[in-house]
C-alpha positions in Angstrom: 15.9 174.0 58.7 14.4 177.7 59.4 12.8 179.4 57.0 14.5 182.4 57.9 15.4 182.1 61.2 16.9 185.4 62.4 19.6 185.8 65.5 18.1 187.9 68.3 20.6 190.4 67.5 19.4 191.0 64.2 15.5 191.7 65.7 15.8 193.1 68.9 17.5 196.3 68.4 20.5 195.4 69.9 19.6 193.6 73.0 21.3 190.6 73.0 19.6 187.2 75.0 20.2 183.6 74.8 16.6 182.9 73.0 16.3 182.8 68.8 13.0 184.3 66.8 12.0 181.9 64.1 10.1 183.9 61.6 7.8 181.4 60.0 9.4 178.2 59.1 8.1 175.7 56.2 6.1 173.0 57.4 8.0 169.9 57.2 11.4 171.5 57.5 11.9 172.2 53.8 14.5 175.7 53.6 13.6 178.2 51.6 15.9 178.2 48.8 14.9 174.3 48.2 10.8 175.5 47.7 12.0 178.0 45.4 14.1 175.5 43.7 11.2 172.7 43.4 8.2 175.5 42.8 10.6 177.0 40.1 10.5 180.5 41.8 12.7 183.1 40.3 15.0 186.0 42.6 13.2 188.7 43.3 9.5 187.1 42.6 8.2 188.0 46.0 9.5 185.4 48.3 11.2 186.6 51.6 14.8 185.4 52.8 16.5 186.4 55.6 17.6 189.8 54.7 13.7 190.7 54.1 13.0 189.2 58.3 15.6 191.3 59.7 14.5 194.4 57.2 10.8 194.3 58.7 11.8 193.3 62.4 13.5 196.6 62.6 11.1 198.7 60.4 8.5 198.5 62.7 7.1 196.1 65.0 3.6 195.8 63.0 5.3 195.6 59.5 4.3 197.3 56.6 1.6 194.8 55.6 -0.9 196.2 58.5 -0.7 199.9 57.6 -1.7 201.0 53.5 -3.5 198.0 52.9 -5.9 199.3 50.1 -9.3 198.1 49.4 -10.6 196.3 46.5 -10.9 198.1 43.2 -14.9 197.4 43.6 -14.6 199.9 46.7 -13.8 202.6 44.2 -10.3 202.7 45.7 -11.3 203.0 49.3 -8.4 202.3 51.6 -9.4 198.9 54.1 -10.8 200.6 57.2 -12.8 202.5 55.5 -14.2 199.6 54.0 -14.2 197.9 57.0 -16.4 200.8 58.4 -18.6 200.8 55.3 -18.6 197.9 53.0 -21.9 195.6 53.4 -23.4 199.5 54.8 -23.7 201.9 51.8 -27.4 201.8 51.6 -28.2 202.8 55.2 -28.2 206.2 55.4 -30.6 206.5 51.7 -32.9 204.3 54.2 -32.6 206.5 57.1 -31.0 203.8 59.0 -27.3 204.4 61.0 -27.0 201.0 62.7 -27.8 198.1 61.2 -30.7 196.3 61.4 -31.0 192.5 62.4 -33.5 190.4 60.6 -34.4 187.5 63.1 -37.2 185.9 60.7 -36.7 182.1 59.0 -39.5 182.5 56.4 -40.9 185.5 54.7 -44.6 185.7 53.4 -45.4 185.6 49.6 -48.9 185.9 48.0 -46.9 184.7 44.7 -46.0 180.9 44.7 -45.4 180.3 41.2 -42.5 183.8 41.7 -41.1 181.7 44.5 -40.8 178.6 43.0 -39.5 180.3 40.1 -36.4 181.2 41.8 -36.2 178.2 44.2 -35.6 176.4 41.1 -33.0 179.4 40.0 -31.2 178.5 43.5 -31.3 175.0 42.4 -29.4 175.3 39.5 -26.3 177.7 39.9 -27.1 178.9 43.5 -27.4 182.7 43.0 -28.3 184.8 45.6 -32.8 184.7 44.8 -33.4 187.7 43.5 -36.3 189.7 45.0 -37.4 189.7 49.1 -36.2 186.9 50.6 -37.6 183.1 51.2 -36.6 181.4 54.0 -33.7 181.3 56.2 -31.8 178.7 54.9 -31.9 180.0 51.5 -30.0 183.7 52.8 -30.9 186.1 55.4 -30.8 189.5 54.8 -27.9 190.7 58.0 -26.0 188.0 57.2 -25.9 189.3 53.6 -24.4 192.4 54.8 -21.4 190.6 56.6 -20.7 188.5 53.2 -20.7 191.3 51.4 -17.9 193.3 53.4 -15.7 190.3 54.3 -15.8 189.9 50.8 -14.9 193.8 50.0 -11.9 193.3 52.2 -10.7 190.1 51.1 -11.2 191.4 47.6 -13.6 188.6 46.2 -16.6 188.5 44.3 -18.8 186.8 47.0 -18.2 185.0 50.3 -20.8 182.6 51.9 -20.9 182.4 55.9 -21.6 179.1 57.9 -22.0 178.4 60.9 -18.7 178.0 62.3 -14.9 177.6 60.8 -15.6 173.6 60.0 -18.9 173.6 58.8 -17.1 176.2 56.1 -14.7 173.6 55.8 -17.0 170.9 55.2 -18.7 172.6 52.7 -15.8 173.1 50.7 -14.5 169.4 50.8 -18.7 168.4 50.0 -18.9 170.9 47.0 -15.5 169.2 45.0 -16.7 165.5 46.4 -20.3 166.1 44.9 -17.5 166.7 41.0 -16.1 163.4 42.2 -12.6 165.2 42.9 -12.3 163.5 46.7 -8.3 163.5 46.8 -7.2 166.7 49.0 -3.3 167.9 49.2 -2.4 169.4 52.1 0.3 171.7 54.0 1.0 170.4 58.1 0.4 172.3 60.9 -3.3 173.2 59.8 -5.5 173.9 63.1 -6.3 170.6 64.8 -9.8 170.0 63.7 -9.3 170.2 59.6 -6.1 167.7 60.4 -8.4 165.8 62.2 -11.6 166.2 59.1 -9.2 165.3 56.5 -7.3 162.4 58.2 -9.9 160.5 59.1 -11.9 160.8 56.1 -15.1 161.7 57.7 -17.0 163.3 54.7 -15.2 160.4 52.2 -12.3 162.7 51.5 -8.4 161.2 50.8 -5.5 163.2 52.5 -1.8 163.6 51.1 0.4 165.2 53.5 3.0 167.2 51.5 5.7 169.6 52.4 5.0 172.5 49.8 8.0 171.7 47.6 5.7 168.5 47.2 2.4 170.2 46.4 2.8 169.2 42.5 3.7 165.8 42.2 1.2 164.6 44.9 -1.6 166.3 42.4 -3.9 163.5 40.6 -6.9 163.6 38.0 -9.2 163.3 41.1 -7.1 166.1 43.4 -10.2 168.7 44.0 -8.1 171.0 46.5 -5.1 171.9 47.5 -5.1 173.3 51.5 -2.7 175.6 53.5 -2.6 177.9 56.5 -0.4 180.8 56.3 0.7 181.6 58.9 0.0 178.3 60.3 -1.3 177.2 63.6 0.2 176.8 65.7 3.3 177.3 64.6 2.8 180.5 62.9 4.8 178.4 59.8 4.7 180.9 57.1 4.2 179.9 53.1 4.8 181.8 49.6 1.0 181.8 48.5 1.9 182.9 44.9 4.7 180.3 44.2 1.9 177.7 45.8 -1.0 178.8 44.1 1.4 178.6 40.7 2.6 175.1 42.1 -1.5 174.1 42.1 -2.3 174.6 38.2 -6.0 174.4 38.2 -6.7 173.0 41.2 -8.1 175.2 43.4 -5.8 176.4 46.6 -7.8 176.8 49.7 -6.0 179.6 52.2 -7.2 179.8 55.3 -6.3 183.1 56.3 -8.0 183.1 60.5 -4.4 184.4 61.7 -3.8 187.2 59.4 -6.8 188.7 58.5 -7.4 190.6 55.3 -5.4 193.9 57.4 -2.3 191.8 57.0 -2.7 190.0 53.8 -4.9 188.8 50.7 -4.8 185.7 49.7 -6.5 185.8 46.8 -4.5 188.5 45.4 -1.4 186.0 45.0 -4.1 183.4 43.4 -5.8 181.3 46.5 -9.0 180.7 44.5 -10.6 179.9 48.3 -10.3 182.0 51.4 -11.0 180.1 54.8 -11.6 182.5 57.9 -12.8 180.8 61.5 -14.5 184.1 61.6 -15.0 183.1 65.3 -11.6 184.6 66.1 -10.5 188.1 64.9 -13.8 189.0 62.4 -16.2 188.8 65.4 -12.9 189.6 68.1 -14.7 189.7 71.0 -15.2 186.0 72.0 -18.6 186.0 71.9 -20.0 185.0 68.4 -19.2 181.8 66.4 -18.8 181.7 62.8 -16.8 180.3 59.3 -16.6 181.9 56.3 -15.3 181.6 52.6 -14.3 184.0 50.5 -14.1 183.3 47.0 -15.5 183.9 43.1 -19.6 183.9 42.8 -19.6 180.2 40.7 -17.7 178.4 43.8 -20.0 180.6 45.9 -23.4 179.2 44.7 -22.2 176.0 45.2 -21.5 176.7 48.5 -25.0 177.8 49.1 -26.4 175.0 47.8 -24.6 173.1 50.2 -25.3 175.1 53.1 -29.0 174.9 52.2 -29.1 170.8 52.2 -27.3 170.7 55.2 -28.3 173.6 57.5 -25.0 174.8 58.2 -26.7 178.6 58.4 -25.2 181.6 59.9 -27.6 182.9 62.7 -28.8 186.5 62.3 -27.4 187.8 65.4 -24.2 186.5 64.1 -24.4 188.2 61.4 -24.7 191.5 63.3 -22.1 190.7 65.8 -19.4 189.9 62.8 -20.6 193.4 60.6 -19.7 195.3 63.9 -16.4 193.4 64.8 -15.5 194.2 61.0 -15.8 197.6 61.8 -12.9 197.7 64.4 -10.7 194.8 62.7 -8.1 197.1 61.0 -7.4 199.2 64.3 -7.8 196.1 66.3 -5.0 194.1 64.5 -2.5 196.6 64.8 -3.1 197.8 68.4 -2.6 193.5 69.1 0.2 193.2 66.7 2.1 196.0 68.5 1.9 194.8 71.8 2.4 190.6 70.2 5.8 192.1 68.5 6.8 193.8 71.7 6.0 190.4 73.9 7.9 188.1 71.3 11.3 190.5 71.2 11.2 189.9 75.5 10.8 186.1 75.0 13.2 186.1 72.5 15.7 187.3 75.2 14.1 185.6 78.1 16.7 182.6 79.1 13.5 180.5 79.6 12.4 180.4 76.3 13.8 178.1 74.1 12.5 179.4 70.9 9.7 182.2 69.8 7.7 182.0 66.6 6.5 185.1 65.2 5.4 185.7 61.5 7.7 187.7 59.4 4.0 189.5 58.0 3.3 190.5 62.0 0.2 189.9 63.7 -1.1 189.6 67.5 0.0 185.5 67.7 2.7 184.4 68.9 4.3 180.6 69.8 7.2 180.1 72.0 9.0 176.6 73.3 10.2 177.0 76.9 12.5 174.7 78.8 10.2 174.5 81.7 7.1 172.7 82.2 3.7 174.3 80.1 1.2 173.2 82.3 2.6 175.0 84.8 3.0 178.2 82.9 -0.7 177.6 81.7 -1.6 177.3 85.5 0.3 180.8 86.6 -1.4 183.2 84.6 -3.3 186.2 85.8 -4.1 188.2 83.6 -4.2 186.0 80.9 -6.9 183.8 80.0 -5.7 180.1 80.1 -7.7 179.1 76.7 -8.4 178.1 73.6 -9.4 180.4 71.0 -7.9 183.2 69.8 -8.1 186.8 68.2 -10.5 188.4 70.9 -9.5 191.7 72.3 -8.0 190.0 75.5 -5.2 187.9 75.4 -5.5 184.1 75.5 -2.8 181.5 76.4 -3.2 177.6 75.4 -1.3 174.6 75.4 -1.5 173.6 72.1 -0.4 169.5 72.2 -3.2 169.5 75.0 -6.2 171.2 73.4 -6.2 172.5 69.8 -4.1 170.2 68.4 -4.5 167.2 70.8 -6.8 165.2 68.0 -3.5 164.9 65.9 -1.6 162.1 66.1 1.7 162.7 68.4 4.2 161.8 65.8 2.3 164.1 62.9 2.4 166.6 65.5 5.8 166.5 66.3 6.7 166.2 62.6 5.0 169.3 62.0 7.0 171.2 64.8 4.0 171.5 67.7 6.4 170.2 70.1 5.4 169.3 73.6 6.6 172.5 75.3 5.2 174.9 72.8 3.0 177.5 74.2 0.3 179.6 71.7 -0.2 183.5 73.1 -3.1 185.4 71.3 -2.1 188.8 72.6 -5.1 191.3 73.2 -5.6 194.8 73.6 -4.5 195.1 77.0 -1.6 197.4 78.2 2.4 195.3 76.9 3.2 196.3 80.2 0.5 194.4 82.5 0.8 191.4 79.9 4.5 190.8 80.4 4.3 192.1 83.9 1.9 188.5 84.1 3.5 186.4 81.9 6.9 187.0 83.3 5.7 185.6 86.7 4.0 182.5 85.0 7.7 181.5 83.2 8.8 181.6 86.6 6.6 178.9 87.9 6.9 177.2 84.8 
């Protein structure tokens, strides 16, 4: 059943086509009315029906959520891009610096051992940030420092801990509750390919439930250390009520991982995800070059993180670091230049006779996932313009075949189950001009 599935009619200002948008539908086919029933979710408590998808596809083709976003109250009410401009800077100009400087060392001399093992063992017991000039690399690096502390100003946390990519953020999460002895994860299908894959086949001595979110409750036990979502989801673009999830959760702590949205287009833990997942590889760096995972979160999950990272090496490089400050910088006005031209691109596929079906989050955003009736390979093997691969959220657009690639480590049937059907196509759409994009991608559904 949709979860709000809206006639073309209703989104396309009137054009009419033989193609349907499906804004967001719950993972495992549960219908909106039924989560609300099971999570015990009230009218008017923030959950949006149908009324609400047609509302915001004729509003505006970014939705309201990308424009007015407002900092955290630590910003001293600063409105998100200026925090993405500033937060994790403040202090350069009293050091008569304007670009940031990148701190390439991995150790850092000291004439005082018995200071530095002082607050080794400080780091040893609650992992807090050492206070003074820094140790060695795997303990914190000073640029890196700076991108933690504005991706945690915009996702309005106290702390965030980077890693070295998306999954070794992952890991550490799943390695800081199986060091409590709470090994039993619940989790929300589509996730991207990889944590399916982590969690499925137990590789760090983790046990999986699969649960549609009406299911999230009775599949927690005494030993359940995490509850994990994707909102939207990938590939489908599967949307979920955070707030009636993170109620659903109790104490356990709900993991959102929040790569496709961003903090421009929502805030997890503002509707109670204690954990915030970003494959900061994507749209924090946004330029394909730089690769990267972070967590968002409060500063007692934090040290733990870092204590974790620090045993198993799973350290952001410095460089990194840089490159993800500067793509923060440009996130805001990035998001909504791609989610114009991504809303554009999914109202012609809605009305394109060669599309089956387009996905495209009720919240916005620059993703989009369409089922054709022709062959995907050959659609993959048209394109121009577009950049036949995987990846996404870098300033040019990217097309991928998702049952091939990102998702091709999950067994077929859980795939299928979890709506990445065989003909579905994933479009990250950049910052190039709508016109050249469907000027391309019109001649690839042809061959397709």
């Amino acid at each position: 059943m949709d979860f709000g599935s809206v006639d073309v009619r209703d989104t396309c200002d009137g054009v009419e086509g033989a193609g349907r948008v499906t804004a967001g539908e719950t993972a495992g086919g549960k219908g909106e009315a039924a989560m609300e029933a099971a999570l015990g979710v009230e009218e008017g408590s923030g959950v949006r029906g149908p009324a609400t998808v047609r509302r915001l596809a004729t509003e505006g083709r970014r939705g309201p959520a990308v424009e007015g976003s407002r900092a955290p109250a630590a910003g001293g009410g600063r409105a998100l891009a200026t925090e993405a401009v500033h937060a994790g800077r403040d202090d350069l100009a009293r050091q008569g610096l304007h670009a940031v400087p990148i701190d390439l060392s991995t150790t850092y001399p000291s004439y005082d051992s018995r200071g530095e093992a002082a607050r080794i063992d400080a780091f040893a017991t609650d992992g807090a940030e050492p206070a003074g000039p820094p140790v060695y690399g795997r303990l914190g690096n000073p640029t890196v420092a700076r991108f933690e502390t504005a991706l945690a100003r915009l996702e309005g946390t106290e702390s965030a801990v980077a890693f070295a990519s998306g999954m070794a953020a992952l890991s550490a999460v799943l390695l800081v509750r199986n060091a409590m002895g709470l090994r039993h994860v619940v989790a929300v299908r589509p996730l991207y390919g990889c944590s399916d894959h982590l969690l499925t086949a137990g590789l760090l001595g983790s046990e999986v439930t699969w649960v549609d979110p009406a299911g999230i409750a009775d599949a927690l036990r005494p030993d359940t250390g995490l509850v994990l979502v994707e909102s939207p989801a990938n590939p489908t673009l599967a949307e979920l009520d955070l707030r009636a999830i993170a109620h659903a959760c109790g104490s356990v702590p709900l993991l959102a991982d929040n790569t496709f949205a961003t903090p421009v287009l929502q805030r997890p833990a503002e509707q109670g995800a204690r954990l915030v997942l970003h494959s900061a590889t994507k749209y924090l760096g946004g330029h394909g070059d730089v690769m990267a995972g972070v967590v968002a979160c409060d500063e007692e999950f934090a040290g733990r993180l870092r204590q974790v990272r620090f045993a198993t090496g799973g350290v952001l490089h410095p460089l990194a670091g840089y490159l993800l400050l500067r793509g923060l910088s440009t996130l805001p006005v990035r998001v909504r230049a791609a989610s114009a031209n991504a809303a554009e691109l999914a109202r012609r596929l809605a009305t394109d006779p060669r599309v089956a079906r387009v996905h495209y989050p009720r919240l916005g955003g620059a993703m989009i996932a369409f089922e054709i009736h022709g062959d995907p390979h050959e659609v993959i093997a048209a394109v121009g313009l577009i950049t036949p691969a995987v990846s996404l959220g870098s300033v040019d657009t990217l097309i991928q075949h998702p049952a091939s690639i990102s998702h091709r480590i999950v067994d077929a049937e859980d795939r299928r189950h979890s709506g990445v059907s065989d003909r579905l196509l994933r479009l990250s759409v950049g910052l190039e001009d709508v016109e050249d994009l469907w000027r391309d991608l019109d001649a690839a559904l042809a061959r397709g």
